[in-house]
Legacy VTK file of the C-alpha trace (Angstrom):
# vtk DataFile Version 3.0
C-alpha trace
ASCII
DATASET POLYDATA
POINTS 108 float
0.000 0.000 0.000
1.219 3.594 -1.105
1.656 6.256 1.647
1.666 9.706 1.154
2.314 13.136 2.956
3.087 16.499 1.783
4.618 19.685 2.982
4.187 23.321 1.276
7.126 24.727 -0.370
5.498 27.651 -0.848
4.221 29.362 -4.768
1.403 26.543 -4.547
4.349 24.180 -4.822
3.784 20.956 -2.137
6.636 18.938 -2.056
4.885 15.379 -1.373
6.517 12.340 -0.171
4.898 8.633 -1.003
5.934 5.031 -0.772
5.559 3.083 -4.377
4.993 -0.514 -4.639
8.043 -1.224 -7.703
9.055 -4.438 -9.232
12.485 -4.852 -9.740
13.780 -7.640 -12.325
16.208 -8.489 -14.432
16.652 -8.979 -17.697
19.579 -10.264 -19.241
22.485 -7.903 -17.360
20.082 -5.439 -16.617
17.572 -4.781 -13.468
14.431 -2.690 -14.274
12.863 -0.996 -12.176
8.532 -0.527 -12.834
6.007 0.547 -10.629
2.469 0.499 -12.494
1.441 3.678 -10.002
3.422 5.721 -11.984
4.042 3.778 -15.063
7.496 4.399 -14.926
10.455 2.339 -14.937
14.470 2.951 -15.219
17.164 0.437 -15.288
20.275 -0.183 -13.717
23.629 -2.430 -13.855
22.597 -3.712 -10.388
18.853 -3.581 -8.265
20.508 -1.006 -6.103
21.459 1.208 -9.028
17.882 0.267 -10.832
16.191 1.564 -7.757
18.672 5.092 -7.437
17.697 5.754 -11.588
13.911 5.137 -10.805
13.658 7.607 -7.731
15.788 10.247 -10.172
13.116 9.209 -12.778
10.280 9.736 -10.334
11.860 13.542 -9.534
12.004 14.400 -12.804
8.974 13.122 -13.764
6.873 15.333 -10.750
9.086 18.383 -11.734
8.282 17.991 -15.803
4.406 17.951 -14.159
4.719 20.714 -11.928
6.386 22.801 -14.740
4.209 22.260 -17.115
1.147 23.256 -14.842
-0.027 19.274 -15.698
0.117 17.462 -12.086
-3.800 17.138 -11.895
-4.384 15.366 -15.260
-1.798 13.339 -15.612
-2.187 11.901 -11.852
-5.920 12.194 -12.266
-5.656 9.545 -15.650
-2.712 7.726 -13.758
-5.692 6.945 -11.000
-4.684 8.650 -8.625
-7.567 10.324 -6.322
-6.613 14.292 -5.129
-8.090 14.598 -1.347
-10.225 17.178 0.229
-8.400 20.635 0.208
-8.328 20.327 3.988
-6.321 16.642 4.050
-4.185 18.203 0.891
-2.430 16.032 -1.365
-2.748 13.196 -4.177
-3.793 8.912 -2.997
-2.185 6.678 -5.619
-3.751 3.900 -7.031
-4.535 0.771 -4.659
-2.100 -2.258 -6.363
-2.073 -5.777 -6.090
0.087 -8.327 -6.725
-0.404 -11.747 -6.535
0.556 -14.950 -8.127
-1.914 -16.770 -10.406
-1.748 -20.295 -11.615
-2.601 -20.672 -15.321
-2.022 -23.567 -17.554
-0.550 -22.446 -21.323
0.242 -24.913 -23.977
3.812 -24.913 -24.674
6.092 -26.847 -27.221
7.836 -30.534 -25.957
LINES 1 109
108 0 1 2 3 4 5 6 7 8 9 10 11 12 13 14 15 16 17 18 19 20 21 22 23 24 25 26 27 28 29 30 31 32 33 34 35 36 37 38 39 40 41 42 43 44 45 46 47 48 49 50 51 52 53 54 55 56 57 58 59 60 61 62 63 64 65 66 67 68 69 70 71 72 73 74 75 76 77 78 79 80 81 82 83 84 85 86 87 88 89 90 91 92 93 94 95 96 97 98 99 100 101 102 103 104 105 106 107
């Protein structure tokens, strides 16, 4: 589950902190980094690097948003619910995961 809390910069800036659910995996010599809350991933030469290039991703990403005046539409079609003025601040999406046994057909 995400958490979130804000504080006020000030110019209707709120600089908001939040917990992501992100998958890290790897492929090949890479680890990437996704969390579906965003959309975003980044990639990395190890998990711990992975992780460092997706929380630079996820800065850039809110300050590309809050320069171009686009925070409540992108998070607003991203799922993410904006509270009551007087709680302040943006609820991601609720994810799951879970495993989920399925049967395929697959070549001998």
């Amino acid at each position: 589950m995400a958490f979130f809390s804000s504080k006020h910069k000030g110019n209707g800036v709120v600089e908001m902190s939040v917990d992501l659910p992100v998958t890290v995996k790897q492929e090949g010599h890479m680890f990437v980094a996704y969390s579906p809350t965003l959309d975003l991933s980044s990639c990395g030469s190890t998990e711990a690097e992975a992780i460092d290039m997706f929380n630079e991703a996820v800065r850039i990403f809110f300050n590309d948003l809050v320069q171009h005046n686009t925070v409540h539409q992108v998070l607003s079609d991203l799922g993410w619910k904006l509270q009551s003025s007087k709680q302040g601040g943006w609820i991601p999406p609720k994810i799951s995961q879970q495993s989920v046994g399925v049967r395929v057909p697959v070549l001998a």
